[in-house]
C-alpha positions as a Python dict, from the first residue, in 0.01 Angstrom:
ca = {
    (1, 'X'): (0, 0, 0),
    (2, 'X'): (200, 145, 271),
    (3, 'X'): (549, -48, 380),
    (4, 'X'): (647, -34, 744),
    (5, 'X'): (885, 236, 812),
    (6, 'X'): (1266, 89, 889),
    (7, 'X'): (1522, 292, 1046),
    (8, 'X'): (1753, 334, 749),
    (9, 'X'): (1556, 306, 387),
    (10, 'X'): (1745, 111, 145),
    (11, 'X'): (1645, 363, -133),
    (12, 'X'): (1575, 752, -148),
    (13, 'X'): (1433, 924, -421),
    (14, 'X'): (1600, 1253, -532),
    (15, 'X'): (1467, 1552, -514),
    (16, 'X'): (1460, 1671, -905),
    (17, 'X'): (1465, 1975, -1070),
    (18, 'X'): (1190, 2206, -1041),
    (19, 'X'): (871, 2001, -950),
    (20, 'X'): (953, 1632, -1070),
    (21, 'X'): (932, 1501, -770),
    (22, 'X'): (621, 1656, -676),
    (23, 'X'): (457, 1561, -313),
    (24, 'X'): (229, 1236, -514),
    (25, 'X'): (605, 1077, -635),
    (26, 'X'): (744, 1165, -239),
    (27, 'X'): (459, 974, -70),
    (28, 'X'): (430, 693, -310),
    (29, 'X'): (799, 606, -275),
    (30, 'X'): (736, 644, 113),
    (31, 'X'): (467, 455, 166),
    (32, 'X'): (654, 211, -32),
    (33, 'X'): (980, 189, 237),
    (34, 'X'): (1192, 460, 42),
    (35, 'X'): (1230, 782, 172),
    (36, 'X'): (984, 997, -72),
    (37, 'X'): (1169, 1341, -107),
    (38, 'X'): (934, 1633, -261),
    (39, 'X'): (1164, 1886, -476),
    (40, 'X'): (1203, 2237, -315),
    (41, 'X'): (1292, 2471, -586),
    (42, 'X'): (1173, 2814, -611),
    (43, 'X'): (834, 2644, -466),
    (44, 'X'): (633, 3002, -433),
    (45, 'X'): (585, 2982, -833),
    (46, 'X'): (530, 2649, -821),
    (47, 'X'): (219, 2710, -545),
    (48, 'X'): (91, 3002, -765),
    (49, 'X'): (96, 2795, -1126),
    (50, 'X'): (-74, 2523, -1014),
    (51, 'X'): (-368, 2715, -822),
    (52, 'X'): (-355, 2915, -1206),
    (53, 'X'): (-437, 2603, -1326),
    (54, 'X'): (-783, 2504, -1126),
    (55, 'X'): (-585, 2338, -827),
    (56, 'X'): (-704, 2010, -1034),
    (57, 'X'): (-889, 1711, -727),
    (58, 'X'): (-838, 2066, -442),
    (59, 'X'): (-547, 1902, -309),
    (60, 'X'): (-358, 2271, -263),
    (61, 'X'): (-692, 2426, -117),
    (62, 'X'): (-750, 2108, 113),
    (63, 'X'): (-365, 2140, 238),
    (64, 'X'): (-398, 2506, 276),
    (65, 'X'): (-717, 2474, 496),
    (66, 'X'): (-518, 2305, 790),
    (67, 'X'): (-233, 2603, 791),
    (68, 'X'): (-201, 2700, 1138),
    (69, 'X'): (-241, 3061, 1007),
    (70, 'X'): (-526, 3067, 762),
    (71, 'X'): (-526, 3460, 680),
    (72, 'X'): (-230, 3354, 524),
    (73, 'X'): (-352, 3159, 317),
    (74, 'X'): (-686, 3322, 224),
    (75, 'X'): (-526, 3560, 66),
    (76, 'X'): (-336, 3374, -122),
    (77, 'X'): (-568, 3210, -272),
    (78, 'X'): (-766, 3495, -308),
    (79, 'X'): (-473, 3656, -529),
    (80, 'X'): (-427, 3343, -731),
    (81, 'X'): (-647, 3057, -738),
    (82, 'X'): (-878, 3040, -1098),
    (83, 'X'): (-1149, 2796, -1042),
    (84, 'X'): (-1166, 2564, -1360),
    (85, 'X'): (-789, 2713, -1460),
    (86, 'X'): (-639, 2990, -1658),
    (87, 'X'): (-720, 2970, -2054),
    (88, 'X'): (-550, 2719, -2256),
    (89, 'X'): (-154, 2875, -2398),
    (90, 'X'): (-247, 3188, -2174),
    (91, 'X'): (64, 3290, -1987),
    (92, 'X'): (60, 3289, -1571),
    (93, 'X'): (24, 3542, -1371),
    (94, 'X'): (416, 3653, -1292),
    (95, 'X'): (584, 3542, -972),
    (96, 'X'): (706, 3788, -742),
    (97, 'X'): (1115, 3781, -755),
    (98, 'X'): (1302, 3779, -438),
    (99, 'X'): (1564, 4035, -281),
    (100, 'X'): (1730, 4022, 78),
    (101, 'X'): (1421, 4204, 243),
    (102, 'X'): (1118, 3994, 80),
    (103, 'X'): (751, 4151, 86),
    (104, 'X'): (564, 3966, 354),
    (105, 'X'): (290, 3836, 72),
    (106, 'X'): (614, 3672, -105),
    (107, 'X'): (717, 3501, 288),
    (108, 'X'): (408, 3424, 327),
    (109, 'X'): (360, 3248, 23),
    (110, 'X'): (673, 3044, 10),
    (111, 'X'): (610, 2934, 354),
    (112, 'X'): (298, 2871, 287),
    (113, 'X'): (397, 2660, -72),
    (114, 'X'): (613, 2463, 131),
    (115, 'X'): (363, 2384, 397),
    (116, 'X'): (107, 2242, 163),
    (117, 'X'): (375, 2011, -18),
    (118, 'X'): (470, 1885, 240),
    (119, 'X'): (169, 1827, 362),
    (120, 'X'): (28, 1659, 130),
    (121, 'X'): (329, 1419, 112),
    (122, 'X'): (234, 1301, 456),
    (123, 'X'): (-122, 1273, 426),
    (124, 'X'): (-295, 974, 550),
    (125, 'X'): (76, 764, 654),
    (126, 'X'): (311, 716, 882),
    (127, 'X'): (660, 737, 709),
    (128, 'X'): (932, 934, 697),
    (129, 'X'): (935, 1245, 405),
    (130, 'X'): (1183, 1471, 322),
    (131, 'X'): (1244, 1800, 92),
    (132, 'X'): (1488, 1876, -120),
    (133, 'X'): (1690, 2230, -114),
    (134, 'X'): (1944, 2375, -348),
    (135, 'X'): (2180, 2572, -144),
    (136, 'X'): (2245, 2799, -474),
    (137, 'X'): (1890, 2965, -415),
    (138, 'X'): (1956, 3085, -68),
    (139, 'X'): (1703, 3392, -24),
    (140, 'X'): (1423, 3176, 30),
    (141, 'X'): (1563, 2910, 305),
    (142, 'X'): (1439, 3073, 591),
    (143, 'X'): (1072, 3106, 503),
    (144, 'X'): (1120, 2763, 306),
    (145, 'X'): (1245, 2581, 617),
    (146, 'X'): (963, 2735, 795),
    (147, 'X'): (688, 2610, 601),
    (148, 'X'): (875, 2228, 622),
    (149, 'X'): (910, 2230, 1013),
    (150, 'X'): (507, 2342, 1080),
    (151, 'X'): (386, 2046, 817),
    (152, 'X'): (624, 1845, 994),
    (153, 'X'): (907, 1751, 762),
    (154, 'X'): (1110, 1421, 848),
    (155, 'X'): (1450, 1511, 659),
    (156, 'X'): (1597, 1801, 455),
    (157, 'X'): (1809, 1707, 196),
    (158, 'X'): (2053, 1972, 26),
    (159, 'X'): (2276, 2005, -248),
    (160, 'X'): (2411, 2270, -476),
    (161, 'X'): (2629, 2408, -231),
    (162, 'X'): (2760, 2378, 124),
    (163, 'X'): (2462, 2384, 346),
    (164, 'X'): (2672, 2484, 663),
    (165, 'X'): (2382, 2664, 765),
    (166, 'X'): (2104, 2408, 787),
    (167, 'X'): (2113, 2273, 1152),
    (168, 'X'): (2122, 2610, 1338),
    (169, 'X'): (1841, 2752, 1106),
    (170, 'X'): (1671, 2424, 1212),
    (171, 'X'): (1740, 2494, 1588),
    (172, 'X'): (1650, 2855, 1624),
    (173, 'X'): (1317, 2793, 1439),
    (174, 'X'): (1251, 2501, 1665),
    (175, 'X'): (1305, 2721, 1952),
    (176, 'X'): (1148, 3021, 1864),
    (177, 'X'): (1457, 3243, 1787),
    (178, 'X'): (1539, 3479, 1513),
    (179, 'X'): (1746, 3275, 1253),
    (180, 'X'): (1920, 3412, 1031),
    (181, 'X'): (2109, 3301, 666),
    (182, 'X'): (2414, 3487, 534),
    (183, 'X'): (2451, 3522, 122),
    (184, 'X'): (2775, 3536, -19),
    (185, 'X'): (2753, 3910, -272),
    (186, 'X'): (3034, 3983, -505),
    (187, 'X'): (3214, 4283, -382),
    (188, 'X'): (3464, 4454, -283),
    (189, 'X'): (3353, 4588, 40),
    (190, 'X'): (3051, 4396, 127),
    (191, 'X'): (3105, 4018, 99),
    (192, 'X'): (2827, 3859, 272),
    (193, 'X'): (2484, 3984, 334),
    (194, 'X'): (2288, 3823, 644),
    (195, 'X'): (1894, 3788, 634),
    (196, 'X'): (1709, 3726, 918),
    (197, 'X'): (1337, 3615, 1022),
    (198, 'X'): (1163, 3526, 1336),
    (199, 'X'): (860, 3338, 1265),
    (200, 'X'): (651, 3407, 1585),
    (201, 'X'): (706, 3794, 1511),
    (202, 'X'): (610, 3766, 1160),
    (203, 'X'): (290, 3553, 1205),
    (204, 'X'): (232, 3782, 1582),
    (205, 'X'): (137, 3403, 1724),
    (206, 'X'): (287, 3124, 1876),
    (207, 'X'): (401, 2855, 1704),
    (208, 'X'): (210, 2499, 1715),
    (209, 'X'): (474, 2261, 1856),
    (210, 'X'): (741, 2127, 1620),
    (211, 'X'): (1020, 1878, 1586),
    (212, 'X'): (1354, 1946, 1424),
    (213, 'X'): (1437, 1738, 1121),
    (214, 'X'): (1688, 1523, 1035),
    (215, 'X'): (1970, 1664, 796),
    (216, 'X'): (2097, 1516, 493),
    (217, 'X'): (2339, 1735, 334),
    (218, 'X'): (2460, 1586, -64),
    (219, 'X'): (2840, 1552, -66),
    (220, 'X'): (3067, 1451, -322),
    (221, 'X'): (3386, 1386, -158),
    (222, 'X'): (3553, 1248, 188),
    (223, 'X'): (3679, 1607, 213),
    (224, 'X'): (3349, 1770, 187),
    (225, 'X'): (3220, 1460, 431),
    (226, 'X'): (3502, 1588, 690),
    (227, 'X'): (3447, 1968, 662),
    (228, 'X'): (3056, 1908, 705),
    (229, 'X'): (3099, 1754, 1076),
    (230, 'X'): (3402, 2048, 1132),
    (231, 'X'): (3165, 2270, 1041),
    (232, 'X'): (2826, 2159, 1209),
    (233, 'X'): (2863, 1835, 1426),
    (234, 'X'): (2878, 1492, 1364),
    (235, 'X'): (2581, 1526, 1606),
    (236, 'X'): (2345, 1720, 1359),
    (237, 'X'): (2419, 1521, 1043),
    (238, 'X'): (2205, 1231, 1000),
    (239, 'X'): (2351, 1086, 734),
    (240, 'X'): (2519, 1223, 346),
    (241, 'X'): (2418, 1166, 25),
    (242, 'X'): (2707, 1108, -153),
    (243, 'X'): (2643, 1240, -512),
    (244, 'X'): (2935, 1074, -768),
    (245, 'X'): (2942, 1285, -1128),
    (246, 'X'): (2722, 1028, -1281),
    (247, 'X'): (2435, 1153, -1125),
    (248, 'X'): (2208, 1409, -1286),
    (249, 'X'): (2155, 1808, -1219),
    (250, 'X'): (2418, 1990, -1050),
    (251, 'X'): (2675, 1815, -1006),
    (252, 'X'): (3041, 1741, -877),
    (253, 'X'): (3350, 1795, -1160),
    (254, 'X'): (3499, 1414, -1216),
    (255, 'X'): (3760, 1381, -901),
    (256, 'X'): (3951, 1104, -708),
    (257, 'X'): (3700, 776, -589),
    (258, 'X'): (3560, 818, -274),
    (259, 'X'): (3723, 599, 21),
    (260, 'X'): (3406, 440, 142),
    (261, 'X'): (3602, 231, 412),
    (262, 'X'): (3718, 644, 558),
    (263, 'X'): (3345, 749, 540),
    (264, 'X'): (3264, 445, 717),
    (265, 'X'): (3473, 513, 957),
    (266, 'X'): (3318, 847, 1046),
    (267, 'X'): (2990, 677, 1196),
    (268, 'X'): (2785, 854, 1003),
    (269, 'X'): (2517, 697, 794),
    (270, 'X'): (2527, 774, 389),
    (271, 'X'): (2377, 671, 96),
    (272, 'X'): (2559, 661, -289),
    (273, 'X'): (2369, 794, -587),
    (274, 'X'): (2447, 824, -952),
    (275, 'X'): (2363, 536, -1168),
    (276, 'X'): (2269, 341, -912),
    (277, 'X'): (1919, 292, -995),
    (278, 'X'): (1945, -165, -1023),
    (279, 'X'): (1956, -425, -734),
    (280, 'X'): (2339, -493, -836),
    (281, 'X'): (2460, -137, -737),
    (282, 'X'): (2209, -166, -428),
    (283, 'X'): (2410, -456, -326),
    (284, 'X'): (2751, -311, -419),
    (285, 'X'): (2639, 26, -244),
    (286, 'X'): (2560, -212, 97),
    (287, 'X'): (2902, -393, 87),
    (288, 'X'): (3150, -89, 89),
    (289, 'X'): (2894, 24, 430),
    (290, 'X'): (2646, 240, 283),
    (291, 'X'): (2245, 199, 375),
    (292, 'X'): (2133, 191, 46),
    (293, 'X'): (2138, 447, -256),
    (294, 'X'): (1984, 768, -420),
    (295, 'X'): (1780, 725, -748),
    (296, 'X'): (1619, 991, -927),
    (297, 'X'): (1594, 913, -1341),
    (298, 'X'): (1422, 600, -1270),
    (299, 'X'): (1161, 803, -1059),
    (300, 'X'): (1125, 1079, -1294),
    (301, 'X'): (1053, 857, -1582),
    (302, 'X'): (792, 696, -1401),
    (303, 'X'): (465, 746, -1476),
    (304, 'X'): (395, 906, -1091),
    (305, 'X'): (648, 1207, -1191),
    (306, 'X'): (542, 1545, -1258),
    (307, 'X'): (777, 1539, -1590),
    (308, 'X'): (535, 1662, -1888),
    (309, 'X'): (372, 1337, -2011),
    (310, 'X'): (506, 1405, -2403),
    (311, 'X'): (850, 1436, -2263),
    (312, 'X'): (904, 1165, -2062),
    (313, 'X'): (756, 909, -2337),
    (314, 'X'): (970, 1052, -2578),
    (315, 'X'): (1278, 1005, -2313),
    (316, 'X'): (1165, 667, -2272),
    (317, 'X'): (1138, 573, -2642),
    (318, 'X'): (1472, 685, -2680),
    (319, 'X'): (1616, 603, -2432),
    (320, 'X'): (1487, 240, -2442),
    (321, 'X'): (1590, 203, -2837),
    (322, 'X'): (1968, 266, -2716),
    (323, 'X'): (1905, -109, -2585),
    (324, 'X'): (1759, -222, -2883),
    (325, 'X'): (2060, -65, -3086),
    (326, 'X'): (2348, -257, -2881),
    (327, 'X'): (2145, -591, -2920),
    (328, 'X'): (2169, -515, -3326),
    (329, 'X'): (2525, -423, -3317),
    (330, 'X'): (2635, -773, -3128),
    (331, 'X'): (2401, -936, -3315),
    (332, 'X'): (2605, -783, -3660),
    (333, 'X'): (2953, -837, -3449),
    (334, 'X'): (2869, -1215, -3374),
    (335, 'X'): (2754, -1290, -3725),
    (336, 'X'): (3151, -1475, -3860),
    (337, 'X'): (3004, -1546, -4202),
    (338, 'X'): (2993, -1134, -4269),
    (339, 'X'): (3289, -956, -4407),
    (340, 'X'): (3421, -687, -4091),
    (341, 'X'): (3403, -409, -4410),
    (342, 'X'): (3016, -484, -4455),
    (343, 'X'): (2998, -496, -4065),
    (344, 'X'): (3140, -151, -4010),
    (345, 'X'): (2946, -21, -4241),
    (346, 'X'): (2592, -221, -4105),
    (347, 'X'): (2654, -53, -3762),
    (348, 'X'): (2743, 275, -3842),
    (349, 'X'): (2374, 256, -4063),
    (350, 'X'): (2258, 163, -3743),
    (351, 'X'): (2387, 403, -3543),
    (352, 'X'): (2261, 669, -3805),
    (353, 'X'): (1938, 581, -3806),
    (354, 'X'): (1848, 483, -3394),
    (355, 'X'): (1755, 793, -3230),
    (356, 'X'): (1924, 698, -2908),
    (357, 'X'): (1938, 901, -2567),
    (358, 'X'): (2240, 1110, -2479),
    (359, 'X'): (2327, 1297, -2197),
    (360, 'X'): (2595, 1599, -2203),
    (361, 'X'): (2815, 1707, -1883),
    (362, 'X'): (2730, 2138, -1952),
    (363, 'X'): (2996, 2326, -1805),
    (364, 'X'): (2799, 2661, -1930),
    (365, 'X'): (2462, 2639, -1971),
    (366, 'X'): (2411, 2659, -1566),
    (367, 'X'): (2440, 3011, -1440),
    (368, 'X'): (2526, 2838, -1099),
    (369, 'X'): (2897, 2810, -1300),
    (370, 'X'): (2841, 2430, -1178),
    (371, 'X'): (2812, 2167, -1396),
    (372, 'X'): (2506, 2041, -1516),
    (373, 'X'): (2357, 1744, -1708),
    (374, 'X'): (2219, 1829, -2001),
    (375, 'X'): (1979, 1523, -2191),
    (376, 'X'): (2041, 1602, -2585),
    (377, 'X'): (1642, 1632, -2687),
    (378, 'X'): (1490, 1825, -2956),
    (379, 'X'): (1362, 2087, -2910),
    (380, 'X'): (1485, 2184, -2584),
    (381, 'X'): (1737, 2406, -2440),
    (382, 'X'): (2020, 2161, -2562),
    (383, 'X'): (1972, 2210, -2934),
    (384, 'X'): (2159, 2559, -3054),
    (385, 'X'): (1896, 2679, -3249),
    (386, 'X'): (1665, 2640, -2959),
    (387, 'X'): (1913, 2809, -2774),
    (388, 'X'): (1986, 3098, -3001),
    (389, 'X'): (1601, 3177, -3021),
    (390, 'X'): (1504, 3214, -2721),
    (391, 'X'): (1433, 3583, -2620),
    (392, 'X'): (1680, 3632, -2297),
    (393, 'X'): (1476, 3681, -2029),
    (394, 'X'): (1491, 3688, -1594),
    (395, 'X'): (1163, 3686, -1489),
    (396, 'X'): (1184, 3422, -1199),
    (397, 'X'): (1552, 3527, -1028),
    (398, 'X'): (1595, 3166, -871),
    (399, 'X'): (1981, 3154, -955),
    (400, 'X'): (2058, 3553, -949),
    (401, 'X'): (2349, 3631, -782),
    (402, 'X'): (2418, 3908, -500),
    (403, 'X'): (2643, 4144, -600),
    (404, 'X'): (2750, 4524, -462),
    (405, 'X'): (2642, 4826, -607),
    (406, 'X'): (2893, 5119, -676),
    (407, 'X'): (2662, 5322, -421),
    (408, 'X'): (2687, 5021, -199),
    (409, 'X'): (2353, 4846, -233),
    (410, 'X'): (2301, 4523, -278),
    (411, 'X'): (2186, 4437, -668),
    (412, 'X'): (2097, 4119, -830),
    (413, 'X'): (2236, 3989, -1130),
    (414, 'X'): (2200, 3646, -1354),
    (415, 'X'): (2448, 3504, -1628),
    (416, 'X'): (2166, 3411, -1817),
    (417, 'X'): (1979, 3753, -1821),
    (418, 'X'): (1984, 3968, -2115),
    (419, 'X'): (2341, 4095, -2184),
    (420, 'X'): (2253, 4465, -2157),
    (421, 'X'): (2110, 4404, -1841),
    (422, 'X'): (2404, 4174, -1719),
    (423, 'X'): (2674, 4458, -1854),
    (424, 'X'): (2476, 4757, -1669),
    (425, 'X'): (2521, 4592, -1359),
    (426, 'X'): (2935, 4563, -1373),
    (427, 'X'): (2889, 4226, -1528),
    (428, 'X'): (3144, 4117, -1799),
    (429, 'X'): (2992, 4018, -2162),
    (430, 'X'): (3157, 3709, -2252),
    (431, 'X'): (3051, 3537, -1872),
    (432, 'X'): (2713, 3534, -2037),
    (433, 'X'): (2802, 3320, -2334),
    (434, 'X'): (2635, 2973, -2323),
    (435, 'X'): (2434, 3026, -2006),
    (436, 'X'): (2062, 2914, -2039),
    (437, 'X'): (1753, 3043, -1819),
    (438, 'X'): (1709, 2685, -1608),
    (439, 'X'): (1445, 2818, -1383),
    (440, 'X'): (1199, 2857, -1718),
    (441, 'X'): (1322, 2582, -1896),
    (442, 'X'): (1280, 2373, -1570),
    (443, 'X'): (941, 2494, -1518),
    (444, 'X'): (806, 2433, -1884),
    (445, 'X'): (988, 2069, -1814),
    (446, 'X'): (757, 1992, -1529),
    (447, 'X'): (472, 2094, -1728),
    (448, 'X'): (411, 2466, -1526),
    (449, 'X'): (573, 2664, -1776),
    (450, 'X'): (464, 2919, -2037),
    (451, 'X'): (410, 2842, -2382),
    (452, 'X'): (660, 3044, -2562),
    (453, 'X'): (956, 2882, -2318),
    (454, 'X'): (1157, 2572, -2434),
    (455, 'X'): (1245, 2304, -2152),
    (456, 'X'): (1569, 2152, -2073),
    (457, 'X'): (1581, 1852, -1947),
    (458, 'X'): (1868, 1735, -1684),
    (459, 'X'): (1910, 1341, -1596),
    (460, 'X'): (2159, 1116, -1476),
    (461, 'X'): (2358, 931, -1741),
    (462, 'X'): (2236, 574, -1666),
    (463, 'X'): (1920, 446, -1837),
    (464, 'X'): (1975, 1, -1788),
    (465, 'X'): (1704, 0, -1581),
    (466, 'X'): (1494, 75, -1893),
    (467, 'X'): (1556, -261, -2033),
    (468, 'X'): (1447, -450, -1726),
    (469, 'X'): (1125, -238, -1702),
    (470, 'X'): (966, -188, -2009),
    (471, 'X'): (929, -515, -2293),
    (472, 'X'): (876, -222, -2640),
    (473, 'X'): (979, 114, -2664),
    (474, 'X'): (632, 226, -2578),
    (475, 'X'): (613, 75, -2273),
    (476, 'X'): (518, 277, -1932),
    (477, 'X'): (605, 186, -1541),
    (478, 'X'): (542, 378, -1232),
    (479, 'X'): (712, 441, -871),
    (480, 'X'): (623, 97, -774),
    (481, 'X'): (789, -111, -1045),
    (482, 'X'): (1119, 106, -974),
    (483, 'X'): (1101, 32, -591),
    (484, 'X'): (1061, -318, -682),
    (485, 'X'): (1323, -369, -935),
    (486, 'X'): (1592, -144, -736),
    (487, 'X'): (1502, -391, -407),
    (488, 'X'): (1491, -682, -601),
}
């Protein structure tokens, strides 16, 4: 069913960790009035996993047909794709990792990875799509906004960072120009390195005709709202997301309230997300003047997410029986004929034996340094003897950080690498305690993972709308019942 398009959606999906919100969640939610966003993390491994898998219905092959450059894609396919999939607990092929001067099969595969999401996203309607960007991973932006603009990307959304370099990026790939990207590095002489890419050069054709998307950078504060239009334009900002600390992922450290009536003021359309996934905070979000909200835990417990199945009905289960435990505990605390000694001690029974959904605030774990949600799961990154036995490995180098050689090169290094590695390249020992590989954890989350890695699992720390979806503990929903619920 697809909803008529309205100029400012009442709801967006968030883009979620690595491959949640896959293109199928993104065009559901748009063809349902949201604005579908399809996550953008390190999507070249992404592209390569699933055509390791069998490409399961062709949808990657059928996207990658209509690329405007199809030696491109040929070959990589050619390199990757395993008709019927790769054998069952067999490990994928490794990813290529990327540096400041990127082989041309690794551009041409990340453009190409974002092409085909987005792609698919729009297939066969008429509304608006977006794609989500951490600014943290930065080496792939230029070759990532690429792919976007030729499939014909509505919005970018981006977080994780200060995305002051969006909207020119934007404009000199709509026009044809070089664009370029400049990476902070950690040193003393060299402080920034910039990388640059022409597109018509790289692909020796013209580009088919293009439009320049709309830009909706995540803030979390009315100063961050102020130094965005100082920085770019109120004229090339859409509209903010304004993340609060209750949201999930990487997020902002707990700070002053926002002044909605100030960022009102600015004329600049913005949305509110973090635990505002109900039609109570929809309505709250519309009276201090924003168009709507940002949801993403009510999405990525759906059943159209590309969260591993076991996973999110485990979340679920839990999550739902928190519910079930506060309706025993006033049940016990309304009950006048019961001593308060046998009461205390009923509850804390109770609360002993639920298995009940928490979510930690990780100051560590991230090697971002930001903070992080954490959901407490077993057998995931958040337990410590998961934690402690995983082998330390960097294999995927989607958070590595640039930092100056003593010969003046640029190196790359990771606070969740192996600590030989980490100390051999200048870092310090102790900056490594705590910090957990997210790009394998995230991948094994979203079900694209190898065997031998544990997931982690990041969400926001409201769950009520798992009451007013699901009756038993057992209970599924998908995108639609969330659209319908959050609207009602």
């Amino acid at each position: 069913m697809e909803t008529k398009k309205t100029e400012y959606p009442q709801v967006i999906q968030g883009g979620m960790g690595v491959w949640i919100s896959d293109w199928r969640l993104a065009k559901i939610v748009s063809m349902l009035g949201g604005l579908g966003t399809i996550s953008g993390v390190i999507p070249w491994k992404v592209l390569i996993n699933i055509l390791q898998d069998g490409d399961q219905g062709g949808h990657i092959r059928r996207a990658l047909a209509t690329f405007p450059f199809p030696g491109h894609a040929e070959k990589i396919l050619q390199k990757y794709f395993i008709e019927g999939g790769k054998k069952k607990g067999a490990k994928y092929k490794q990813a290529p990792m990327f540096t400041v001067n990127p082989s041309d099969s690794l551009i041409s595969l990340t453009i190409c990875a974002v092409y085909a999401f987005v792609w698919l996203a729009k297939e066969g309607h008429k509304n608006p799509i977006s794609i989500n960007f951490l600014e943290k991973v930065a080496m792939p932006h230029l070759y990532a906004v690429t792919g976007a603009m030729l499939a014909g990307v509505d919005f970018i959304t981006v977080g994780a960072g200060l995305p002051f370099q969006f909207p020119k990026v934007m404009e000199d790939i709509l026009k044809r120009e070089t664009a370029e990207y400049a990476i902070p590095v950690d040193g003393k002489n060299i402080k920034s390195w910039t990388m640059k890419f022409n597109p018509e050069v790289f692909f020796g054709a013209k580009l088919p005709p293009m439009q320049k998307p709309k830009f909706l950078p995540i803030i979390s504060s009315n100063l961050l709202a102020d130094l965005m239009i100082k920085m770019v334009g109120a004229e090339n900002i859409y509209g903010f997301v304004v993340e609060l600390d209750s949201a999930g992922g990487h997020n902002a450290p707990k700070k002053r309230p926002i002044d909605y009536a100030k960022l009102s003021k600015l004329g600049i359309p913005f949305w509110v997300g973090g635990a505002t996934a109900s039609p109570e905070m929809l309505k709250w979000a519309l009276s201090v003047g924003a168009k709507g909200v940002q949801a993403g835990s009510i999405f990525a417990l759906s059943e159209d997410s590309h969260l591993d199945p076991n996973l999110r009905k485990k979340i679920r289960r839990i999550g739902f029986n928190r519910f079930r435990l506060d309706s025993c505990l006033d049940f016990i605390k309304n009950q006048i004929w019961i001593p308060n000694f046998i009461k205390s001690f009923a509850s804390l029974v109770l609360v002993k034996c639920y298995k009940i959904l928490k979510v930690k605030t990780d100051a560590i774990i991230s090697p971002t340094t930001f903070l992080f949600e954490v959901a407490c799961l077993k057998d995931t990154l958040s337990e410590e003897n998961i934690y402690n036995g995983r082998k330390r490995v960097c294999n995927v180098g989607g958070l590595v950080t640039l930092y100056e050689k003593p010969d003046g090169e640029i190196g790359y290094r990771c606070l969740a690498e192996p600590e030989e590695s980490f100390l051999s390249k200048g870092g310090n020992l102790k900056d490594t305690v705590g910090r957990g590989c997210l790009c394998n954890g995230l991948f094994t989350t979203c079900g694209l993972g190898d065997p031998i890695e544990p997931p982690i699992v990041t969400l926001g720390i409201y769950f009520g709308f798992l009451k007013k979806l699901m009756k038993y503990k057992n209970d599924r929903y998908w995108a639609v019942d969330a659209m319908k619920y959050i609207l009602s």
